[in-house]
TILUM-799708 format. One record per residue (C-alpha): residue in three letters; chain; x negated, y, z. Coordinates in nm, 2 decimals. Layout:
# TILUM-799708
{"ALA"; "A"; {X; Y; Z}}
...
//
This chain:
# TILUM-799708
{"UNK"; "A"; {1.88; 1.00; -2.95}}
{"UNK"; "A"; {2.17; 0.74; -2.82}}
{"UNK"; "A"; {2.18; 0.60; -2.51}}
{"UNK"; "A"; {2.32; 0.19; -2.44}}
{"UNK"; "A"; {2.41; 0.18; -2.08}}
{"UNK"; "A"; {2.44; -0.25; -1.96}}
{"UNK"; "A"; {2.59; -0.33; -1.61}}
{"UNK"; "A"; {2.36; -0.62; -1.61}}
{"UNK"; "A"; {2.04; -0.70; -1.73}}
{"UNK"; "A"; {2.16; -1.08; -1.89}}
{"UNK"; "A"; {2.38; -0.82; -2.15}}
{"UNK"; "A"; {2.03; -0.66; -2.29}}
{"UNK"; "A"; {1.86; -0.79; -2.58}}
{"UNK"; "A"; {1.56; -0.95; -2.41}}
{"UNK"; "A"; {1.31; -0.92; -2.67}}
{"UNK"; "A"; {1.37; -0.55; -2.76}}
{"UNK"; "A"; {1.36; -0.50; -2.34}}
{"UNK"; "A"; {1.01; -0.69; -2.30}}
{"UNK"; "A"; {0.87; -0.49; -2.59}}
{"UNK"; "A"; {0.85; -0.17; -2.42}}
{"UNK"; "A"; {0.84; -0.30; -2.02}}
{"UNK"; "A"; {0.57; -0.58; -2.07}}
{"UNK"; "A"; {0.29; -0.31; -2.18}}
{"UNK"; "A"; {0.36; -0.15; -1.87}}
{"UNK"; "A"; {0.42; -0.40; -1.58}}
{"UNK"; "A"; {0.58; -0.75; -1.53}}
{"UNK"; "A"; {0.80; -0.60; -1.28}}
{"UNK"; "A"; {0.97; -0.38; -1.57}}
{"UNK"; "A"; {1.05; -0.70; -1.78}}
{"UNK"; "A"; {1.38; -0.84; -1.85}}
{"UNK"; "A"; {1.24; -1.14; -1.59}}
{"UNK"; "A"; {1.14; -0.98; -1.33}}
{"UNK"; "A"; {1.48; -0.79; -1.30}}
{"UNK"; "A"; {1.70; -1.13; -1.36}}
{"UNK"; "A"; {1.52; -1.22; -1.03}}
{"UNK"; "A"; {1.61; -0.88; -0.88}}
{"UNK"; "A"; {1.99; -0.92; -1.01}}
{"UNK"; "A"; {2.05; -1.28; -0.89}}
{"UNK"; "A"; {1.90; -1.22; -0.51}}
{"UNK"; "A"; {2.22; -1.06; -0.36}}
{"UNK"; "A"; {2.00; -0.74; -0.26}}
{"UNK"; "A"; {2.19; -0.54; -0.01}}
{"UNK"; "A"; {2.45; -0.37; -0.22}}
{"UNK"; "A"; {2.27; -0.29; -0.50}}
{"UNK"; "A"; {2.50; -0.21; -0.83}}
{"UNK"; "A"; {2.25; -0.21; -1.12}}
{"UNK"; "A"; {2.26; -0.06; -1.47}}
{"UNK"; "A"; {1.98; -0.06; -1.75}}
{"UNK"; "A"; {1.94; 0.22; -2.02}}
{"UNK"; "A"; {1.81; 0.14; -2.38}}
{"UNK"; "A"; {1.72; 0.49; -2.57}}
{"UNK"; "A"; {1.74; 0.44; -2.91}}
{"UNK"; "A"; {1.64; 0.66; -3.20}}
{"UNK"; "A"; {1.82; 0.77; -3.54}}
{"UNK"; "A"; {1.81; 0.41; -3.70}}
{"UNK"; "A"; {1.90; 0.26; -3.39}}
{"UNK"; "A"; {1.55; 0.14; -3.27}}
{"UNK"; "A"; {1.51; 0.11; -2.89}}
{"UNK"; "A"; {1.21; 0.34; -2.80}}
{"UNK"; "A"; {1.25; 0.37; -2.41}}
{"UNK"; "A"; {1.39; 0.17; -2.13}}
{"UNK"; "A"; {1.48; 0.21; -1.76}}
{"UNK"; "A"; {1.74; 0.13; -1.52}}
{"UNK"; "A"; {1.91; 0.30; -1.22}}
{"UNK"; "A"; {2.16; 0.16; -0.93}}
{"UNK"; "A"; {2.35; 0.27; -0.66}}
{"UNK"; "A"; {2.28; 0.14; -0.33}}
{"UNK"; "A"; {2.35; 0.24; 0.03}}
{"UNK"; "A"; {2.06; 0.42; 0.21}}
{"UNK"; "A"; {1.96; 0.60; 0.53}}
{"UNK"; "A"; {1.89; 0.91; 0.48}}
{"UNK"; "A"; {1.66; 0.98; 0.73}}
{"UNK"; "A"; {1.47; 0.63; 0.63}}
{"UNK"; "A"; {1.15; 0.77; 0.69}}
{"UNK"; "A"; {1.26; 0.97; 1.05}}
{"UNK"; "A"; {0.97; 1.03; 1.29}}
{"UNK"; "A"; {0.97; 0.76; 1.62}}
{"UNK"; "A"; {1.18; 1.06; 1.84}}
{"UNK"; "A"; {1.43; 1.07; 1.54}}
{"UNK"; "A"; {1.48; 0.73; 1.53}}
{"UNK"; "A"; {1.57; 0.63; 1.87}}
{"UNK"; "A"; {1.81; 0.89; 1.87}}
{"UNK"; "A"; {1.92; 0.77; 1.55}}
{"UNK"; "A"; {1.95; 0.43; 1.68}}
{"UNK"; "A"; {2.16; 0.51; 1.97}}
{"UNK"; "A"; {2.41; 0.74; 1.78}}
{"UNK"; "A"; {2.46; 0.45; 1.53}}
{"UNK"; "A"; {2.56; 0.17; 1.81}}
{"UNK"; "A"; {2.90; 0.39; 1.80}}
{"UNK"; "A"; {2.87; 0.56; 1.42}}
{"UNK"; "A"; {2.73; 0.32; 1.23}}
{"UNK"; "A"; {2.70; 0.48; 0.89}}
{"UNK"; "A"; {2.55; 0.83; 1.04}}
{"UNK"; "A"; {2.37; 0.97; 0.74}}
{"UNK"; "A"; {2.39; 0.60; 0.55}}
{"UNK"; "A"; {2.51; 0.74; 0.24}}
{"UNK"; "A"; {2.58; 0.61; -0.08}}
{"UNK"; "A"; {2.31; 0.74; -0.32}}
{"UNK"; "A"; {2.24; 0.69; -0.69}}
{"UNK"; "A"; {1.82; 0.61; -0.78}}
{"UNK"; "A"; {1.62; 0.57; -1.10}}
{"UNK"; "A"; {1.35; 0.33; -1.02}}
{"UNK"; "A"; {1.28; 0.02; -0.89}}
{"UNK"; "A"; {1.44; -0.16; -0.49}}
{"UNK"; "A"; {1.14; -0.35; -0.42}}
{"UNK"; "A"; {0.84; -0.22; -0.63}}
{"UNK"; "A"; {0.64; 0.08; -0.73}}
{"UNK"; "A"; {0.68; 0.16; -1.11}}
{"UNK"; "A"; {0.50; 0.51; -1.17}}
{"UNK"; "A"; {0.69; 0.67; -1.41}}
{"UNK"; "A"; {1.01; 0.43; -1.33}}
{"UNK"; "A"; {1.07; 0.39; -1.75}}
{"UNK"; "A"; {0.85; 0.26; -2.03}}
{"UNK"; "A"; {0.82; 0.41; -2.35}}
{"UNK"; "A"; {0.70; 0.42; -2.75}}
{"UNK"; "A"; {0.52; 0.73; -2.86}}
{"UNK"; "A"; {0.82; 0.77; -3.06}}
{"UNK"; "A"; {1.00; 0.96; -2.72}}
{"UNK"; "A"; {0.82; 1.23; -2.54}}
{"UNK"; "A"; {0.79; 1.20; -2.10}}
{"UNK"; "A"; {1.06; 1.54; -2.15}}
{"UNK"; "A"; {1.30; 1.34; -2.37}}
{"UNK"; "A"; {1.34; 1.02; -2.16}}
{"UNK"; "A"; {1.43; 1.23; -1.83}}
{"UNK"; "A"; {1.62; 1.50; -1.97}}
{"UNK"; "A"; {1.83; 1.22; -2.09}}
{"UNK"; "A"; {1.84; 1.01; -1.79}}
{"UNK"; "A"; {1.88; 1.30; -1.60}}
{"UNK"; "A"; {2.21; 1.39; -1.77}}
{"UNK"; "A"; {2.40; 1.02; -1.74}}
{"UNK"; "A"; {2.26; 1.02; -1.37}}
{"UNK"; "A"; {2.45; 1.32; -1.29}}
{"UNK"; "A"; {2.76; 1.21; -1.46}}
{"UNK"; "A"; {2.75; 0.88; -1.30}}
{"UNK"; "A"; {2.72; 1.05; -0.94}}
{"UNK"; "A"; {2.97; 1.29; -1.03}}
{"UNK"; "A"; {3.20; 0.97; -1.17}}
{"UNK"; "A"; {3.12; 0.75; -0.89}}
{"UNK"; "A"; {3.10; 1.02; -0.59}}
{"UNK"; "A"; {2.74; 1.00; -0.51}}
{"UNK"; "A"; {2.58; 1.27; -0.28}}
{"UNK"; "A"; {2.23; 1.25; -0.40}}
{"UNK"; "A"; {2.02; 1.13; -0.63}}
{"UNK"; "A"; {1.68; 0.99; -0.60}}
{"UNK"; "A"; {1.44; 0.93; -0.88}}
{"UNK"; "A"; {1.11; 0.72; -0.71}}
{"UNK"; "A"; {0.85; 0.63; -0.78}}
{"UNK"; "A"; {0.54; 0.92; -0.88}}
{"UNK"; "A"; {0.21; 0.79; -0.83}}
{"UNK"; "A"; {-0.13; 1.04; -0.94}}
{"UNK"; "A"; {-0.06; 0.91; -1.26}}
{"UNK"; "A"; {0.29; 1.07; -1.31}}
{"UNK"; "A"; {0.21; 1.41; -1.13}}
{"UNK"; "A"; {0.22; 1.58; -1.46}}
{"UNK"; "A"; {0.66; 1.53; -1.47}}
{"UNK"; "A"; {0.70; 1.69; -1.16}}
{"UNK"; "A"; {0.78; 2.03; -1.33}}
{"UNK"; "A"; {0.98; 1.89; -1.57}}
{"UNK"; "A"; {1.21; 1.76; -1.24}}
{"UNK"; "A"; {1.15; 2.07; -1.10}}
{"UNK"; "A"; {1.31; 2.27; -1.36}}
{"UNK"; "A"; {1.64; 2.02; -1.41}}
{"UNK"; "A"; {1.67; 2.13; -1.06}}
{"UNK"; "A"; {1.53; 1.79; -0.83}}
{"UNK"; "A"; {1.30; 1.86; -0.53}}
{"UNK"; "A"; {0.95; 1.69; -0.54}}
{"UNK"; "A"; {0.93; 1.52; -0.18}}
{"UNK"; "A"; {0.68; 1.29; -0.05}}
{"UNK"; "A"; {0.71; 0.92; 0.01}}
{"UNK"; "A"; {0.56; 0.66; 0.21}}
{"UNK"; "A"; {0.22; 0.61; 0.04}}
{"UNK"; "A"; {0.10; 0.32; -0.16}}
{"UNK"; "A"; {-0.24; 0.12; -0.09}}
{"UNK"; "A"; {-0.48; 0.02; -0.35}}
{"UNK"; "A"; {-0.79; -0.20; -0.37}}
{"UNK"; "A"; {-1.04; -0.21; -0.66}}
{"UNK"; "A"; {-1.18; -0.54; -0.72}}
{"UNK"; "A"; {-1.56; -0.50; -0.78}}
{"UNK"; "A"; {-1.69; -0.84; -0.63}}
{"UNK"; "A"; {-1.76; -1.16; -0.83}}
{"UNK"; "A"; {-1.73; -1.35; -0.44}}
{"UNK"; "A"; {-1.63; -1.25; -0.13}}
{"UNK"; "A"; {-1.98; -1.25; 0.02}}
{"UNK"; "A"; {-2.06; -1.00; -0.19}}
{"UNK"; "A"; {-1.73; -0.78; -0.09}}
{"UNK"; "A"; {-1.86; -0.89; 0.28}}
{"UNK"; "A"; {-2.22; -0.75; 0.19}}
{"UNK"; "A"; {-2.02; -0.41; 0.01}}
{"UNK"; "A"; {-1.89; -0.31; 0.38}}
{"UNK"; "A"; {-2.02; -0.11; 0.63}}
{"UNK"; "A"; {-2.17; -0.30; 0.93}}
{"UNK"; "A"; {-1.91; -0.15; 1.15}}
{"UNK"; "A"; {-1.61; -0.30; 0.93}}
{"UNK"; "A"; {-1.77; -0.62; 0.84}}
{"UNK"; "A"; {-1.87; -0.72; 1.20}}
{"UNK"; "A"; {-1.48; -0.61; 1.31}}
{"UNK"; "A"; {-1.34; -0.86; 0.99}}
{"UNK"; "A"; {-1.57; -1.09; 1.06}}
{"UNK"; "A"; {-1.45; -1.11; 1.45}}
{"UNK"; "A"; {-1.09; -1.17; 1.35}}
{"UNK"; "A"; {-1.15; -1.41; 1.09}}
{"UNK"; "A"; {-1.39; -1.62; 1.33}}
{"UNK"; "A"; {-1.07; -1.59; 1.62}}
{"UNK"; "A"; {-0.86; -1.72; 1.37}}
{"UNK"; "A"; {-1.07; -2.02; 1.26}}
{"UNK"; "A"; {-1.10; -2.16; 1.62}}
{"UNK"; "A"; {-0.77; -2.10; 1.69}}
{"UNK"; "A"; {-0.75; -2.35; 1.38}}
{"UNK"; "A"; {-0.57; -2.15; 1.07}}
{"UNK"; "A"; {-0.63; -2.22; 0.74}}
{"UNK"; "A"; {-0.47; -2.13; 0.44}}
{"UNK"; "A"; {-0.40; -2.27; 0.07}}
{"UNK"; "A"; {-0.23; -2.11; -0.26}}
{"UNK"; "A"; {0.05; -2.24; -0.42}}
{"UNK"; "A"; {0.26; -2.18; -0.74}}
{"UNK"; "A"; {0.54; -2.40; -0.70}}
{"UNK"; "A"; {0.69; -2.27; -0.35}}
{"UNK"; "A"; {1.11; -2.31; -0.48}}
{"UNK"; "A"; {1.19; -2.59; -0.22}}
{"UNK"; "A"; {1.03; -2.36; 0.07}}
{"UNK"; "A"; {1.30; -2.05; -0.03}}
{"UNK"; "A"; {1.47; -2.06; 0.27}}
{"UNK"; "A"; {1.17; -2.12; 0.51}}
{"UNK"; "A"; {1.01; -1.86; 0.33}}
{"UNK"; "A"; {1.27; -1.58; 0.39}}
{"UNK"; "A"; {1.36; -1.67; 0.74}}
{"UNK"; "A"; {0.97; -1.55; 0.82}}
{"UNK"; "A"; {1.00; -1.22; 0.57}}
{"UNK"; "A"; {1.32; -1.18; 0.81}}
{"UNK"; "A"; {1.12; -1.18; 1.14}}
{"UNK"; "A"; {0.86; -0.97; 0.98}}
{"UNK"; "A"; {1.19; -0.73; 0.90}}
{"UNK"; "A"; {1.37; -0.70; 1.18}}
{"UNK"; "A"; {1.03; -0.60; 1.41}}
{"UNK"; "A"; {0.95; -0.32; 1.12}}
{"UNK"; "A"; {0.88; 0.02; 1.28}}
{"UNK"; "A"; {0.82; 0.24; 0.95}}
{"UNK"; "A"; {1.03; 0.15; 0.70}}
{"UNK"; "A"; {1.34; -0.04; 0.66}}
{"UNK"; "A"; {1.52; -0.08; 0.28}}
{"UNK"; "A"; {1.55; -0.36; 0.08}}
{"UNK"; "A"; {1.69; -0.68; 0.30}}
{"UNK"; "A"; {1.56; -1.02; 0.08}}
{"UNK"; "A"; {1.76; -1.33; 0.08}}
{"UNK"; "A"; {1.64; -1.76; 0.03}}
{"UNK"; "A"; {1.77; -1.66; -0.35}}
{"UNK"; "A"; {1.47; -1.41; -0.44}}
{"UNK"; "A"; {1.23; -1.60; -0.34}}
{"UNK"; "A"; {1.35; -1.91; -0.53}}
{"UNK"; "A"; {1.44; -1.70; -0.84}}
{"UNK"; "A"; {1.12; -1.57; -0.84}}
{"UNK"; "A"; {0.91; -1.93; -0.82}}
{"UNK"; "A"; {1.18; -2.06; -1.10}}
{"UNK"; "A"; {1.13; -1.77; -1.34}}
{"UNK"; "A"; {0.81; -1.62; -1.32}}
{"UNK"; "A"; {0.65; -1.95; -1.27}}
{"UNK"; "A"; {0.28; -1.93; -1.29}}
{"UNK"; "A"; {0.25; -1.56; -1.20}}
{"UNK"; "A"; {0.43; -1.57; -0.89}}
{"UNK"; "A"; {0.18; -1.73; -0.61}}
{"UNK"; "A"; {0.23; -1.75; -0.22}}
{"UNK"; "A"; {-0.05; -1.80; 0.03}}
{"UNK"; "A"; {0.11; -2.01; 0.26}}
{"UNK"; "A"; {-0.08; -2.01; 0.64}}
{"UNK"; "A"; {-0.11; -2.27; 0.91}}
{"UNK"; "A"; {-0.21; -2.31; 1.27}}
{"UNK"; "A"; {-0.30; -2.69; 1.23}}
{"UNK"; "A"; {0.00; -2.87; 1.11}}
{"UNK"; "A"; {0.25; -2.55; 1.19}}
{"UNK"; "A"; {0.36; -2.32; 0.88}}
{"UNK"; "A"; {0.33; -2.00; 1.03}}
{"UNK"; "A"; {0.27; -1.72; 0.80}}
{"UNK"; "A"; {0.27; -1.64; 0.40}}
{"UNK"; "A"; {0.20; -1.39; 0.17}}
{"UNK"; "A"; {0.39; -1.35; -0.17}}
{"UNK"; "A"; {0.20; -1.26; -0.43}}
{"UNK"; "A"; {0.26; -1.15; -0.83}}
{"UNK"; "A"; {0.03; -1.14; -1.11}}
{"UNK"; "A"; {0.10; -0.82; -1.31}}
{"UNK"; "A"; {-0.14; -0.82; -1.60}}
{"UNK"; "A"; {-0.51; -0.76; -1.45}}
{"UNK"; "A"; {-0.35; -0.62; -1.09}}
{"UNK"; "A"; {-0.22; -0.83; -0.83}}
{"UNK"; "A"; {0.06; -0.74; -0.66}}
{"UNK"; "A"; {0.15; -0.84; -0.31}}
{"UNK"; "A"; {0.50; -0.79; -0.27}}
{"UNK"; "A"; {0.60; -0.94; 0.11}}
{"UNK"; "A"; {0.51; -1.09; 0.42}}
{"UNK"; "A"; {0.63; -1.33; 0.65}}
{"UNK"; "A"; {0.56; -1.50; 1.00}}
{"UNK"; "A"; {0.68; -1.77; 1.22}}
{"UNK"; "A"; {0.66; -1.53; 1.50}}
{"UNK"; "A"; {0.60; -1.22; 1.56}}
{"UNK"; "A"; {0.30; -1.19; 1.79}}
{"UNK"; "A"; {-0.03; -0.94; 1.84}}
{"UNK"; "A"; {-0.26; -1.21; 1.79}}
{"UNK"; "A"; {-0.41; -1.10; 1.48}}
{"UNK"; "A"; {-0.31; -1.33; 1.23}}
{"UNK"; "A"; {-0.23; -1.05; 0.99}}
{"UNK"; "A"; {-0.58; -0.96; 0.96}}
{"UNK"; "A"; {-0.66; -1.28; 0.86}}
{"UNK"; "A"; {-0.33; -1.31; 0.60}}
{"UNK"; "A"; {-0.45; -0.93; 0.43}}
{"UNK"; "A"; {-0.84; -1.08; 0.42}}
{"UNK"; "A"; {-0.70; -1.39; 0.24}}
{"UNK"; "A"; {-0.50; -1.15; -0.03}}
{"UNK"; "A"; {-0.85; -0.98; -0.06}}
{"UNK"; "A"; {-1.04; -1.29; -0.15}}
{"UNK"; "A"; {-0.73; -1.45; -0.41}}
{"UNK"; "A"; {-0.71; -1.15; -0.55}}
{"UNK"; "A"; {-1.12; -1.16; -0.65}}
{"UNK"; "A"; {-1.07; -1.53; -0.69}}
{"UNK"; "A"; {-0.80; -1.46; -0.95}}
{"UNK"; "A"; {-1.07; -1.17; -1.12}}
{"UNK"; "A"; {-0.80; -0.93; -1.10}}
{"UNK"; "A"; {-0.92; -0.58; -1.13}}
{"UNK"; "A"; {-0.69; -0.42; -0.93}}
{"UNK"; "A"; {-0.53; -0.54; -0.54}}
{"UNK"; "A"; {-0.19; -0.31; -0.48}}
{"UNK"; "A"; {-0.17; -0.39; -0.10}}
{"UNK"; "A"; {0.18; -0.23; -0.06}}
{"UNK"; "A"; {0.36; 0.05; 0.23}}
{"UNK"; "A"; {0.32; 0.01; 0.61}}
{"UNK"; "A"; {0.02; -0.11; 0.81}}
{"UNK"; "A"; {-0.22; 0.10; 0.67}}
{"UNK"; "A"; {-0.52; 0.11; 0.97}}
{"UNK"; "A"; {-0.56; -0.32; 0.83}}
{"UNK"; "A"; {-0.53; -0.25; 0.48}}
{"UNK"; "A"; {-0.76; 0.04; 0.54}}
{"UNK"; "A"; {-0.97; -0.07; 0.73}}
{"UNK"; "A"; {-1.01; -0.40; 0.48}}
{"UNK"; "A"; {-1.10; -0.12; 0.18}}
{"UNK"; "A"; {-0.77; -0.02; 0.03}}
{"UNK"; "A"; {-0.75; 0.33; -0.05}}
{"UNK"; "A"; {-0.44; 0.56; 0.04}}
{"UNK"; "A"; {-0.23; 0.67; -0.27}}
{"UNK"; "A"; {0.04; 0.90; -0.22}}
{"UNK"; "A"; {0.37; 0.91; -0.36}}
{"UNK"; "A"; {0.66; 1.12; -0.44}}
{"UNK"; "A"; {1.04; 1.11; -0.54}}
{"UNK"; "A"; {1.27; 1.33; -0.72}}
{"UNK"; "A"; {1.55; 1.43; -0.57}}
{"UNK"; "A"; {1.91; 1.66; -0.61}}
{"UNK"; "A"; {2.23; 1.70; -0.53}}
{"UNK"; "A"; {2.47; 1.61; -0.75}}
{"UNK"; "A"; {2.69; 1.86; -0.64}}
{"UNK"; "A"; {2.51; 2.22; -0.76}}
{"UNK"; "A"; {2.60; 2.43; -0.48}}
{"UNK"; "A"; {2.44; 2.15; -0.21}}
{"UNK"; "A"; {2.14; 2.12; -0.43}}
{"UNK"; "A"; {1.96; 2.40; -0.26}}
{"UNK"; "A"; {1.91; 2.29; 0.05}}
{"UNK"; "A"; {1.85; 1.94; -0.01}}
{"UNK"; "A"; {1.50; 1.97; -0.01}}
{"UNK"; "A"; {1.45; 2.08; 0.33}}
{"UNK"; "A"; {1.74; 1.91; 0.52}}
{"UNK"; "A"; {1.47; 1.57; 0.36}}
{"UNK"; "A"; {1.22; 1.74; 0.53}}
{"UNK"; "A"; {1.37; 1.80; 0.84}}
{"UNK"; "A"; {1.50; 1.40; 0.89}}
{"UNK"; "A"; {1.20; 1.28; 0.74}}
{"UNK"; "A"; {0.82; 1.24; 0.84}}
{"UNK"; "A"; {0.62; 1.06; 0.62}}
{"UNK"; "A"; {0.26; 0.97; 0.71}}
{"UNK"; "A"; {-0.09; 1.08; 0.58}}
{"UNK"; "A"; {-0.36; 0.86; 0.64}}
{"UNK"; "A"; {-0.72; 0.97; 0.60}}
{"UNK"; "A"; {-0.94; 0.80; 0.41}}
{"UNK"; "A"; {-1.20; 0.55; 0.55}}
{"UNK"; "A"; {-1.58; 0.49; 0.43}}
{"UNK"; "A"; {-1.52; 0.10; 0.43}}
{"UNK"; "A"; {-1.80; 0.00; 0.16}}
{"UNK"; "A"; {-2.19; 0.14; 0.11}}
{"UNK"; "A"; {-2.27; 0.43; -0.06}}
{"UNK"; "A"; {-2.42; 0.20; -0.31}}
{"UNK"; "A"; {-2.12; -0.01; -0.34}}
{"UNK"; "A"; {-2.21; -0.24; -0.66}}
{"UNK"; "A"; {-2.05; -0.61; -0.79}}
{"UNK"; "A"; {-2.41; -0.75; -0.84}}
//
């Protein structure tokens, strides 16, 4: 096995790149992460590994960065004022420069693509060994590997035994799209949860919001951000990735046609959107935004809307994204957790690692809710 290691993702050979990512998800293709590179994320430094066989064939693909974090991202609400305070005269306590294999602003369970050629083992004993001499190289403290849905659970003991802790995450949220129409996604709900929708959606309609979908959203880039910023900066759970006008008109320019945004209006006034990405036969909904940020329910109305595009679109699957779970929940999406994997770099810190995460971080774990019928059917 050889490893080619590119500083940017313009330097890869695209088609040998979207052979391997496209199978998996859109948001592993050489597209997708020209958008990423050319948004000016935070301080992102990105690289992107091609494994290659014996006769030089590329058989996996992946790609890591270094990036600036809080350690403590996920720090309970005591934590976090104290946190807060501390920082207004230390402003990097515990921001730390860290080195992660994944994705900044998706889920991607496993966070590489791969032929049958290369074995799950292969790949990360691989990537694990040019991670570790990149933080050593580069003087990172810790590296992260994210992100581990159920459907990667089987890896954690490889992880385990290069030496990484398994730690959870903030969950994901997942809807499956059984309904040919809404009404019948109305008529699939409890009584309880359809008469609570229903009472938002009516408060909104009188209060005169309405919604359409567009495609070609380029010209609004900078609108559109300012509203993902106010959305940002009133966050309370989670705090990473800070988007700029240039992702969201990178995004409209290059995936054009799978990249969609629900725009949302009180009468003539723009004062909400969703951003949305078409990723095979799920739909993804990446971000938010609002005019304002108020308590007057508008968000209910906004998720309800992703709901119905997303059965509009016959997608089979709705990933409704982190945060806000008691909407999304209550709406039908079903809790998924998630895990990273996570070590030192240097071997005698390693150890304890694990439970200083622990101890700075709380990450929640919603119950499940009994949304739909028992005899929850499409027809």
């Amino acid at each position: 096995m050889r490893i080619e290691l590119y500083d940017s993702i313009t330097k890869v050979p695209r088609e040998s790149w979207n052979r391997l990512a496209r199978p998996h998800s859109e948001t592993l293709s050489w597209e997708f992460w020209q958008v990423v590179e050319q948004s000016g994320l935070n301080d992102f430094a990105y690289r992107h590994a091609m494994l290659l066989d014996e006769h030089g064939e590329p058989q996996a693909i992946t790609s890591f960065y270094s990036v600036t974090t809080d350690i403590a991202i996920f720090a309970p609400p005591g934590l976090r004022v104290f946190l807060n305070r501390l920082r207004r005269w230390f402003p990097n306590f515990l921001k730390l420069r860290m080195l992660e294999w994944g994705s900044p602003v998706t889920i991607n369970s496993p966070p590489f693509a791969r032929s049958e050629a290369f074995s799950d083992r292969q790949v990360i004993e691989a990537m694990d060994e040019v991670l570790r001499r990149t933080a050593r190289a580069e003087g990172h403290f810790l590296i992260v590997v994210r992100d581990f849905e159920p459907n990667a659970q089987n890896l954690r003991s490889i992880f385990r035994r290069r030496g990484y802790h398994w730690t959870s995450s903030l969950p994901n949220t997942y809807m499956e799209i059984r309904w040919p129409t809404p009404e019948r996604y109305w008529g699939a709900m409890r009584s309880y949860y359809r008469s609570k929708l229903k009472k938002y959606l009516k408060r909104n309609q009188q209060a005169g919001v309405h919604h359409r979908l567009v495609e070609d959203f380029g010209s609004m880039a900078e609108v559109l951000h300012h509203q993902w910023m106010v959305v940002h900066q009133h966050a309370k759970e989670f705090q990473r990735e800070t988007l700029t006008p240039a992702f969201y008109g990178e995004l409209a320019r290059t995936l054009e046609g799978r990249a969609r945004v629900i725009l949302f209006y009180r009468g003539e006034a723009l004062v909400g959107h969703a951003l949305l990405l078409v990723d095979g036969d799920m739909l993804r909904w990446l971000y938010v935004g609002r005019a304002e940020a108020e308590n007057d329910g508008l968000y209910i109305y906004i998720a309800h809307q992703v709901v119905a595009t997303a059965i509009a679109l016959g997608v089979k699957r709705l990933e409704m994204g982190l945060t806000t779970y008691p909407i999304k929940q209550d709406l039908g999406a079903e809790v998924t957790p998630i895990f990273m994997a996570l070590r030192a770099a240097s071997g005698w810190i390693n150890p304890f690692v694990g439970l200083g995460y622990a101890l700075l971080n709380h990450v929640p774990q919603p119950n499940q809710r009994p949304v739909f019928k028992t005899t929850n059917v499409a027809a």
